[in-house]
DRENRO-593765 format. One record per residue: residue number from 1; x, y, z of N, C-alpha, C in turn. Coordinates in nm, 4 decimals, padded with zeros to 6 digits. Atoms other than C-alpha are relative to their C-alpha. Layout:
N
+-----+----------+----------+----------+----------+----------+----------+----------+----------+----------+
: num :   n.east :  n.north :     n.up :  ca.east : ca.north :    ca.up :   c.east :  c.north :     c.up :
+-----+----------+----------+----------+----------+----------+----------+----------+----------+----------+
: NUM :        X :        Y :        Z :        X :        Y :        Z :        X :        Y :        Z :
...
+-----+----------+----------+----------+----------+----------+----------+----------+----------+----------+
***
This chain:
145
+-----+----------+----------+----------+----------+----------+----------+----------+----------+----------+
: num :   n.east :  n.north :     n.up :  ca.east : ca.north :    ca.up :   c.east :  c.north :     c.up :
+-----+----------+----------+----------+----------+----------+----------+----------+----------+----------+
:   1 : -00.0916 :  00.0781 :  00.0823 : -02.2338 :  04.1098 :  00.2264 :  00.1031 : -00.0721 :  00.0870 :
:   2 : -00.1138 :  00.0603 : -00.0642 : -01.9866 :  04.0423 :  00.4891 : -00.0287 : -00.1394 :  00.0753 :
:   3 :  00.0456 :  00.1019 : -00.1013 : -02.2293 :  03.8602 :  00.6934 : -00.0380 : -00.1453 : -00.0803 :
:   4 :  00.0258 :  00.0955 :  00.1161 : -02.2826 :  03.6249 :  00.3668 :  00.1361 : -00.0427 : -00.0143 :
:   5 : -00.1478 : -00.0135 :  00.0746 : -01.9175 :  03.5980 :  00.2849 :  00.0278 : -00.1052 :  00.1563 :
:   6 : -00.0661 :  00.1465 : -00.1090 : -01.8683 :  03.4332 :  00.7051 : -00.0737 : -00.0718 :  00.0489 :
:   7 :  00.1040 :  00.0954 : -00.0476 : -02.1917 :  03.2669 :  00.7149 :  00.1088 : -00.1564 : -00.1249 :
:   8 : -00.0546 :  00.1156 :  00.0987 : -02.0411 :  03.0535 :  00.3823 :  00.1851 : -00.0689 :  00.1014 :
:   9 : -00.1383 :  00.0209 : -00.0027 : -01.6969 :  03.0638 :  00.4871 :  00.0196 : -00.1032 :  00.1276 :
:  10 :  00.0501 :  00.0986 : -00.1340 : -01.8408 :  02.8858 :  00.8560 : -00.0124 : -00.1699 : -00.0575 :
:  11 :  00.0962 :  00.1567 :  00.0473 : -02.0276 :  02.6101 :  00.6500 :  00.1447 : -00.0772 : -00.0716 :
:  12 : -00.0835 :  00.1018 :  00.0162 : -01.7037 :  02.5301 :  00.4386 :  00.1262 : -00.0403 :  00.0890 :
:  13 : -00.0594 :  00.0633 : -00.1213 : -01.4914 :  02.5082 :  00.7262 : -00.0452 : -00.1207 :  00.0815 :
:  14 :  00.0599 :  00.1724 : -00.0594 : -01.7432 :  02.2558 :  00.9139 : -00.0218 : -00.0974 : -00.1161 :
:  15 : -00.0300 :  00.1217 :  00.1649 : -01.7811 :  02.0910 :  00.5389 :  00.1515 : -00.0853 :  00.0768 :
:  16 : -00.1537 :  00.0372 : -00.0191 : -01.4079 :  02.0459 :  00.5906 :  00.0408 : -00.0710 :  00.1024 :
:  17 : -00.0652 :  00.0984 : -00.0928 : -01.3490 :  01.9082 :  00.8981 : -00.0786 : -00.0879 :  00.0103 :
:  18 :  00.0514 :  00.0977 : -00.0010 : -01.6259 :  01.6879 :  00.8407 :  00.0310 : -00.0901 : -00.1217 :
:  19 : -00.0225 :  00.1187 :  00.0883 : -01.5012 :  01.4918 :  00.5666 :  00.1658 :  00.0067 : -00.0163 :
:  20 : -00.1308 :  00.0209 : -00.0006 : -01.1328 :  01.5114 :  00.6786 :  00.0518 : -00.1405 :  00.0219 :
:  21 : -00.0144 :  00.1269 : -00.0193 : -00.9296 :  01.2286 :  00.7087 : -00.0289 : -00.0559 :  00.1431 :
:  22 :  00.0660 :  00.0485 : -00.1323 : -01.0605 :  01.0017 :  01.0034 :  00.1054 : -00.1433 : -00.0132 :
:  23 : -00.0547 :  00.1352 :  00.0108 : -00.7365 :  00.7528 :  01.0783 : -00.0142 : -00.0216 :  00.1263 :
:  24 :  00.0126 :  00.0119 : -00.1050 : -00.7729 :  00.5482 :  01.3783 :  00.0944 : -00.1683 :  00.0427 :
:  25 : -00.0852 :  00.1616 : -00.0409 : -00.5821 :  00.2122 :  01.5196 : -00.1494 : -00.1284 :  00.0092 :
:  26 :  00.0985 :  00.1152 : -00.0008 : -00.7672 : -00.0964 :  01.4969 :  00.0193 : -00.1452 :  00.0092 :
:  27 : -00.0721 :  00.1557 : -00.0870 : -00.7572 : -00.4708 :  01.6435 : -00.0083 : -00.0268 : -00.1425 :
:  28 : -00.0335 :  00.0835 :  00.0851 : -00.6260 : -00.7084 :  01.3929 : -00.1456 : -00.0647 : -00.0637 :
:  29 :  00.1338 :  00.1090 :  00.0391 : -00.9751 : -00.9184 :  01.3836 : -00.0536 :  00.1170 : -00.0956 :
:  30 :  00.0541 : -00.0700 :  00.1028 : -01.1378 : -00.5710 :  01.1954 :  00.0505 : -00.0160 : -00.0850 :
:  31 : -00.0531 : -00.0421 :  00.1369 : -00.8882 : -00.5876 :  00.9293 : -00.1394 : -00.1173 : -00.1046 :
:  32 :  00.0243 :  00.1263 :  00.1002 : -01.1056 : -00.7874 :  00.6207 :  00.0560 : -00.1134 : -00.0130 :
:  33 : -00.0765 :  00.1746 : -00.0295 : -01.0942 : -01.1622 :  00.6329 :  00.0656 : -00.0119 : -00.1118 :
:  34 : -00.0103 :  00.0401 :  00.0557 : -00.9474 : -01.1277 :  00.2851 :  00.1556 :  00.0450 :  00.0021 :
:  35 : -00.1590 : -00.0616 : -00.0406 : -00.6160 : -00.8998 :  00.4158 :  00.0407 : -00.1023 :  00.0784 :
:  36 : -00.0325 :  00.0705 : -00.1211 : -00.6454 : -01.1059 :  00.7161 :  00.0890 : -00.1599 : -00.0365 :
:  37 : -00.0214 :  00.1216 :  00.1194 : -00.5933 : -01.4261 :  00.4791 :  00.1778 :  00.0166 : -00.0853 :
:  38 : -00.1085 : -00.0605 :  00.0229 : -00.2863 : -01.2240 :  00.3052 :  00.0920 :  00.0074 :  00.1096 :
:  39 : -00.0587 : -00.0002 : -00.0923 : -00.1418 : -01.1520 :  00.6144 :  00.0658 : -00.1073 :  00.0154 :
:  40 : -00.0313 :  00.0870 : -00.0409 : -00.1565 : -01.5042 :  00.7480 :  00.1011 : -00.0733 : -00.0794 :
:  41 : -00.0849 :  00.0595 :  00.0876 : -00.0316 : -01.6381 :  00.4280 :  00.1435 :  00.0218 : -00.0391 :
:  42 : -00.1438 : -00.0663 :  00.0524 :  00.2921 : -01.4167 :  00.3423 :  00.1132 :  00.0390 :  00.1527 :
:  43 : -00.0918 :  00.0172 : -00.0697 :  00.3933 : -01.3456 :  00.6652 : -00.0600 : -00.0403 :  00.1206 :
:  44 :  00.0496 :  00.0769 : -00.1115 :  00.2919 : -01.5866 :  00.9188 :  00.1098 :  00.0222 :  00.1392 :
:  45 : -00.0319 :  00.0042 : -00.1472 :  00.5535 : -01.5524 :  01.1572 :  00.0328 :  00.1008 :  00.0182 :
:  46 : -00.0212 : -00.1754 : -00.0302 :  00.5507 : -01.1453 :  01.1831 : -00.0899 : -00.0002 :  00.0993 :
:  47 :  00.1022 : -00.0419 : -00.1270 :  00.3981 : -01.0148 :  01.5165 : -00.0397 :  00.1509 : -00.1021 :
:  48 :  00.1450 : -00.1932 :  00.0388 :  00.1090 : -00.6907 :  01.3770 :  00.0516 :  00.0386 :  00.1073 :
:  49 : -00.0595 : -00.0991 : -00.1250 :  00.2661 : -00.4147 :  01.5688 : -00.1419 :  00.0870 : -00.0318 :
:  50 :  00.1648 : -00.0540 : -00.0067 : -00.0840 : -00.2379 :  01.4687 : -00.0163 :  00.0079 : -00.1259 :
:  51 :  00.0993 : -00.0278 :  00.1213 : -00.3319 : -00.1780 :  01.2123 : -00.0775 :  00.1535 :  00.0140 :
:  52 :  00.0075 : -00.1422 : -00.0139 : -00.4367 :  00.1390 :  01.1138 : -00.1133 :  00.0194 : -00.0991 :
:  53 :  00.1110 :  00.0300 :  00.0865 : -00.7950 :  00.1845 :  00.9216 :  00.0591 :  00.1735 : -00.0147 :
:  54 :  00.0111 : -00.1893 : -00.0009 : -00.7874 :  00.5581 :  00.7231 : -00.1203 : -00.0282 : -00.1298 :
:  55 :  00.1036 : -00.0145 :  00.1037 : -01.0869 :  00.6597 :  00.6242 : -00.0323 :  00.1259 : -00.0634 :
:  56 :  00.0255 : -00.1417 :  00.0366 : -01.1390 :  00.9387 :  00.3609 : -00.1237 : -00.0048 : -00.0207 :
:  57 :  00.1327 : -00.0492 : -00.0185 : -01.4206 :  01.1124 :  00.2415 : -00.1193 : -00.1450 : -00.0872 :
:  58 :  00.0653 :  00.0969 :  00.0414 : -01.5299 :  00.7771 : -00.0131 :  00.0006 : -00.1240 : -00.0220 :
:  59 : -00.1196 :  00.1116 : -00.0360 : -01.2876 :  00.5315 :  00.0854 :  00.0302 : -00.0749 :  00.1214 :
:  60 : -00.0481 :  00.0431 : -00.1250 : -01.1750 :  00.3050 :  00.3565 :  00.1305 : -00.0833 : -00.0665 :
:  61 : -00.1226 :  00.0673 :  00.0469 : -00.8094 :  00.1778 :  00.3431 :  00.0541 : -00.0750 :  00.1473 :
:  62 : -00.0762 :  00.1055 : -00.1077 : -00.5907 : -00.0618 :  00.5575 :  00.1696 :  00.0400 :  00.0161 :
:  63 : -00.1555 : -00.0100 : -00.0329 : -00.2382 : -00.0298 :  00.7148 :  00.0198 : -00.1264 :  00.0720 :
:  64 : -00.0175 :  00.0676 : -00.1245 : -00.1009 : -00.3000 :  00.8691 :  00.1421 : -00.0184 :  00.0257 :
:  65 : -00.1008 : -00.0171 : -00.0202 :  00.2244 : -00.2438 :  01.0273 :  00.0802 : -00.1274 :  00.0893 :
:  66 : -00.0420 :  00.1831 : -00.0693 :  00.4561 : -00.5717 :  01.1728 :  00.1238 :  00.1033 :  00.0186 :
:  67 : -00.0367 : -00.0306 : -00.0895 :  00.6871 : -00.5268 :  01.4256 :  00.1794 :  00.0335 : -00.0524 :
:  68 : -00.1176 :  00.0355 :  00.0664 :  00.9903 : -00.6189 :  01.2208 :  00.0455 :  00.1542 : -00.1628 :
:  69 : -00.0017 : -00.0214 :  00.0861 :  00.9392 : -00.3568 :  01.0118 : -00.0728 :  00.0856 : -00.1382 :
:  70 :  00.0772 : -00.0090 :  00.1705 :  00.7140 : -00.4253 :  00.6777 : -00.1403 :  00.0798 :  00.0417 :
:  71 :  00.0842 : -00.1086 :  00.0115 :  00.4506 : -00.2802 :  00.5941 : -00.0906 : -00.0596 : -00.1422 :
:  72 :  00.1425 :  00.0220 :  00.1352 :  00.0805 : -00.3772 :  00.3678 : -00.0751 :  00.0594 :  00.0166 :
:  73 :  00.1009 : -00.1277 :  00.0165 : -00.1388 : -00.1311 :  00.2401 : -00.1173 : -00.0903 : -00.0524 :
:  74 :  00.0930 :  00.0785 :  00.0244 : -00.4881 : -00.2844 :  00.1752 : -00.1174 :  00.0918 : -00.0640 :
:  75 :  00.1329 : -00.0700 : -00.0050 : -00.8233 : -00.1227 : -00.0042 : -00.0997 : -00.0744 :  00.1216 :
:  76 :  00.0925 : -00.0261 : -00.0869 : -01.1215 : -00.1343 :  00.2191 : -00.0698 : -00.1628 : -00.0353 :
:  77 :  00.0475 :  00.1416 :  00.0206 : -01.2388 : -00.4875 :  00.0588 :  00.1189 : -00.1341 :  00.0464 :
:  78 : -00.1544 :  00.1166 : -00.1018 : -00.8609 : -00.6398 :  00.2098 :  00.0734 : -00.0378 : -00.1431 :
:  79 : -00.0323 :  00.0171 :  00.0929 : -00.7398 : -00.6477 : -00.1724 :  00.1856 :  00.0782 :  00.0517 :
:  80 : -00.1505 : -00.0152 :  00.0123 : -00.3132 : -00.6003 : -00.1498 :  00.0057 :  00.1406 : -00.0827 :
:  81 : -00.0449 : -00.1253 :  00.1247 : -00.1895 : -00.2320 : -00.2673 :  00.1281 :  00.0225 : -00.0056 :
:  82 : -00.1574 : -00.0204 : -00.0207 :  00.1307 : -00.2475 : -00.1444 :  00.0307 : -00.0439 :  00.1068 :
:  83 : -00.0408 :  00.1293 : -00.0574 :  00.3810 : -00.4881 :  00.0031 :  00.1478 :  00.0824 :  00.0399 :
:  84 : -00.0793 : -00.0279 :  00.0202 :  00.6875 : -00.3016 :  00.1384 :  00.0758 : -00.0484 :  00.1337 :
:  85 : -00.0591 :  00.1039 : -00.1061 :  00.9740 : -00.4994 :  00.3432 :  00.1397 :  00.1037 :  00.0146 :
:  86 : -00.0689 : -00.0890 : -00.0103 :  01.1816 : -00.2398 :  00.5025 :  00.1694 : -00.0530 :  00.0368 :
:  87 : -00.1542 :  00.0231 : -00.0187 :  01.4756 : -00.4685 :  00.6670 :  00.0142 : -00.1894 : -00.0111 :
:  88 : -00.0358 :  00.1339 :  00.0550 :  01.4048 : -00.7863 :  00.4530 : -00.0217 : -00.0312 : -00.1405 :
:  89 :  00.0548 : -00.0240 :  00.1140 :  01.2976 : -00.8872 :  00.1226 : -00.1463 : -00.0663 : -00.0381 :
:  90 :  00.1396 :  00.0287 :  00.0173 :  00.9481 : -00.9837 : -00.0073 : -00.0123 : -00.1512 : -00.0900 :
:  91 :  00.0279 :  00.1128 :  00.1077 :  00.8303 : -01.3491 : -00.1252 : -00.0331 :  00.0252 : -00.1112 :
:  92 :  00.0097 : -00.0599 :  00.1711 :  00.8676 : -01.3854 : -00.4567 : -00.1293 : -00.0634 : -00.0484 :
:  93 :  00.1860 :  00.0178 :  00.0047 :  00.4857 : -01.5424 : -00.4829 : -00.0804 :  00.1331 : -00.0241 :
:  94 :  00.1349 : -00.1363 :  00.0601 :  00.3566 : -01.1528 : -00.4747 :  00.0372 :  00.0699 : -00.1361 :
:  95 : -00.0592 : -00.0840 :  00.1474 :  00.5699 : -01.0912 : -00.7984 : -00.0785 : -00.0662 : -00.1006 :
:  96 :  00.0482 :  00.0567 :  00.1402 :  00.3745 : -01.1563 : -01.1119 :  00.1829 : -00.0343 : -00.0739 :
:  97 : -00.0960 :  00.0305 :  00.0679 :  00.5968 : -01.3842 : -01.3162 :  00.0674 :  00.0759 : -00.0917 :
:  98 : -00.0839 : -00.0790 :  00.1186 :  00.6847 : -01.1533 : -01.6061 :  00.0531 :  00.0569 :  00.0501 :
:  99 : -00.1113 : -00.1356 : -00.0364 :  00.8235 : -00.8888 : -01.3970 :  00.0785 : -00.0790 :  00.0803 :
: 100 : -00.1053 :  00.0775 : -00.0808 :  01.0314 : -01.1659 : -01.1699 :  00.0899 : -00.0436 : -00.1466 :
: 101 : -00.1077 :  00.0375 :  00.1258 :  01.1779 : -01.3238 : -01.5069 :  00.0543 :  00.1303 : -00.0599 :
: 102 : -00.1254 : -00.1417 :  00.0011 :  01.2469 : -00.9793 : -01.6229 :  00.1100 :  00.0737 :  00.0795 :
: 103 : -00.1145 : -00.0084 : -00.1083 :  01.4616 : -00.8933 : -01.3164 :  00.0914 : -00.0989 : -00.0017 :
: 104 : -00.0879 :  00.0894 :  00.0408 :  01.5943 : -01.2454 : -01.3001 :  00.1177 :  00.0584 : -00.0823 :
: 105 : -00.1176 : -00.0737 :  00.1224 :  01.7487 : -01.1485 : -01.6530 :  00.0814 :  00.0716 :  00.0246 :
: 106 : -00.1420 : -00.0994 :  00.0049 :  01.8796 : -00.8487 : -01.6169 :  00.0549 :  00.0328 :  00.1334 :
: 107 : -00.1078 : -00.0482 : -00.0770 :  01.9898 : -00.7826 : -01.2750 : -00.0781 : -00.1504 :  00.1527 :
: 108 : -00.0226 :  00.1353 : -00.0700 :  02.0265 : -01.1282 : -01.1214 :  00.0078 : -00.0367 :  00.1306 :
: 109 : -00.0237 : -00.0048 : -00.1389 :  02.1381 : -01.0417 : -00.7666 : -00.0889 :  00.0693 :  00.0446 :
: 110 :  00.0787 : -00.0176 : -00.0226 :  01.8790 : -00.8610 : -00.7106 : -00.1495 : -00.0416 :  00.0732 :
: 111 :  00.1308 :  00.0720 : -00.0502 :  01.5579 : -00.9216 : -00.4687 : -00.0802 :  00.1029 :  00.0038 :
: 112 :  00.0937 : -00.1281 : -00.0157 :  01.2327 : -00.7069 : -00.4316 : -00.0332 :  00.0178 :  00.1490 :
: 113 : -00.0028 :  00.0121 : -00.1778 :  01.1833 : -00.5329 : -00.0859 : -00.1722 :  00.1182 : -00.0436 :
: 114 :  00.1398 : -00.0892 :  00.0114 :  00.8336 : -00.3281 : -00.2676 : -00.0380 : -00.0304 : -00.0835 :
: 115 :  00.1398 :  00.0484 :  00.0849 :  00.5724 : -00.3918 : -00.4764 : -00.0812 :  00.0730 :  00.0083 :
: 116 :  00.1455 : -00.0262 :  00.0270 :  00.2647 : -00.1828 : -00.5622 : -00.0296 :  00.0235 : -00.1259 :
: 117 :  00.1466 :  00.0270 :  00.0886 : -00.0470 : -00.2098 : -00.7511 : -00.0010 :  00.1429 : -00.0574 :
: 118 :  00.0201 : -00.1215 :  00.0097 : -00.0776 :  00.1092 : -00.9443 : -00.1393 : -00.0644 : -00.0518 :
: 119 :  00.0685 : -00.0447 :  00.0797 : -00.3905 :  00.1931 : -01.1705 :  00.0142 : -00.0977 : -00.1233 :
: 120 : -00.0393 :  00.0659 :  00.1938 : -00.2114 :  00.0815 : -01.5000 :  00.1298 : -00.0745 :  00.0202 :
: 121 : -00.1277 :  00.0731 : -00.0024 :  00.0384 : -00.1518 : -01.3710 :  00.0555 : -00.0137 :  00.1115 :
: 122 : -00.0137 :  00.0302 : -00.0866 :  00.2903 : -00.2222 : -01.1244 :  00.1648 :  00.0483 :  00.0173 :
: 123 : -00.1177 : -00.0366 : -00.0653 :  00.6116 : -00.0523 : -00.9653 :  00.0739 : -00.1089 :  00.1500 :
: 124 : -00.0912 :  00.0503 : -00.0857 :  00.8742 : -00.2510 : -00.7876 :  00.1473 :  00.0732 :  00.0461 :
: 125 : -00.1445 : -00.0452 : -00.0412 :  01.1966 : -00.1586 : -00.5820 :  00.0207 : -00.1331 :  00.0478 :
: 126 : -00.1281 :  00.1189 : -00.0272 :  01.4988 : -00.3722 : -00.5553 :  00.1079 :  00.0086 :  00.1259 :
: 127 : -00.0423 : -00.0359 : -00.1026 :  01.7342 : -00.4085 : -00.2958 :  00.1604 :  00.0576 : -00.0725 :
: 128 : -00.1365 : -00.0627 :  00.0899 :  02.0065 : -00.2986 : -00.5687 : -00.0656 :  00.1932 : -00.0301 :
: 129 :  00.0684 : -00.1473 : -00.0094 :  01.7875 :  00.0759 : -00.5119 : -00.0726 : -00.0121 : -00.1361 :
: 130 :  00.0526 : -00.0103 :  00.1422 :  01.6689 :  00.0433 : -00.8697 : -00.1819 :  00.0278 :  00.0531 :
: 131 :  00.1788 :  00.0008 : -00.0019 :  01.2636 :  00.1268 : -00.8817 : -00.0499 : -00.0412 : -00.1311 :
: 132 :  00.0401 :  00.0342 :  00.1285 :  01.1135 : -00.0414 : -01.1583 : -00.1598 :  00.0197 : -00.0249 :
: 133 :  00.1765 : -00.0740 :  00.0417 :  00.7164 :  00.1110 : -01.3567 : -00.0007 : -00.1492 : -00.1190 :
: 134 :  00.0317 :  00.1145 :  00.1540 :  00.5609 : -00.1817 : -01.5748 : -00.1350 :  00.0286 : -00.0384 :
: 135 :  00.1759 :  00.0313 :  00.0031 :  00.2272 : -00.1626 : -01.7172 : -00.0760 : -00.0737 : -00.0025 :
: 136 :  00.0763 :  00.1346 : -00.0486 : -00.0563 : -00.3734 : -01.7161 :  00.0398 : -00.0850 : -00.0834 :
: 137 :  00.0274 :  00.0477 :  00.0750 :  00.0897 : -00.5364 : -02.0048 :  00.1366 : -00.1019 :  00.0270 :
: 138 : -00.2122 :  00.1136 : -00.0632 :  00.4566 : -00.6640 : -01.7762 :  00.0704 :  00.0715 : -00.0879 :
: 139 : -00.1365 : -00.0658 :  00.0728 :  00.6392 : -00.4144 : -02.0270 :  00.0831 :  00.1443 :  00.0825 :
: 140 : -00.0743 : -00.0916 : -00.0618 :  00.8853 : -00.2045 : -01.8566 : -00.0022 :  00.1286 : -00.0321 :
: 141 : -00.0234 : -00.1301 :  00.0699 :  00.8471 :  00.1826 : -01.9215 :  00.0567 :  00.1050 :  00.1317 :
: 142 : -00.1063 : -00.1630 : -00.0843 :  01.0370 :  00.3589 : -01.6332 :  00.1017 : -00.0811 :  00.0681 :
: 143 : -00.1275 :  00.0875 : -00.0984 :  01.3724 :  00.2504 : -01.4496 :  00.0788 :  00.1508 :  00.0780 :
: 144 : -00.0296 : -00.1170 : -00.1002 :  01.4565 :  00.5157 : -01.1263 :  00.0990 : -00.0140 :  00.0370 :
: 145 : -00.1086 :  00.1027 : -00.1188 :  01.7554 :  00.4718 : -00.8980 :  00.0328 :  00.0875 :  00.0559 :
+-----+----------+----------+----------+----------+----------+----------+----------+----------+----------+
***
């Protein structure tokens, strides 16, 4: 029994470290021509301090880190998951209009320094700390701070 109990217990250990996370650095040219495209477009004059591919067990994702800073999270096809501008603020081009006119409105001075893509919608932070949850529908249902 025992010898059953660390024959298994062997296999899910090598299971395990074989489908652990596998992150590694990676030249700019691997990122997807469609991040690569994003990149160029939003922030053209940022130097890529590196790129960072992490791959889990059914997934491949993107990092790409700029020197200044920011920071874009990418799925594995170069699709935008998150846009976060640590010591500036973010063009207002990646804001879907409803949630920019809703800010507008109510808190005016306000700029966005984050952005992501959830599932069912889309969370922003402000540079007034506020975190704002919308769903897919642009209606506001959470406000953090």
């Amino acid at each position: 029994m025992k010898k059953i109990l660390f024959v298994l217990s062997a296999m899910m250990l090598t299971a395990g470290i074989a489908f652990a996370d596998n992150d590694r650095i990676i030249p700019y040219e691997q990122l997807p021509a469609k991040a690569q495209k994003f990149v160029e477009q939003y922030f053209p004059s940022e130097k890529v301090s590196y790129v960072k591919e992490e791959a889990d067990f059914m997934e491949v994702s993107y990092e790409v880190m700029f020197a200044q800073g920011s920071k874009v999270e990418f799925t594995g096809n170069g699709e935008w998951v998150e846009v976060e501008c640590r010591y500036s603020t973010l063009d207002d081009k990646l804001v879907p209009a409803q949630i920019k006119d809703y800010v507008t409105k109510n808190f005016p001075d306000a700029k966005f320094v984050k952005i992501e893509r959830k599932y069912r919608g889309y969370e922003v932070k402000l540079t007034n700390r506020l975190e704002l949850t919308f769903d897919g529908n642009f209606n506001l249902v959470d406000i953090d701070d």
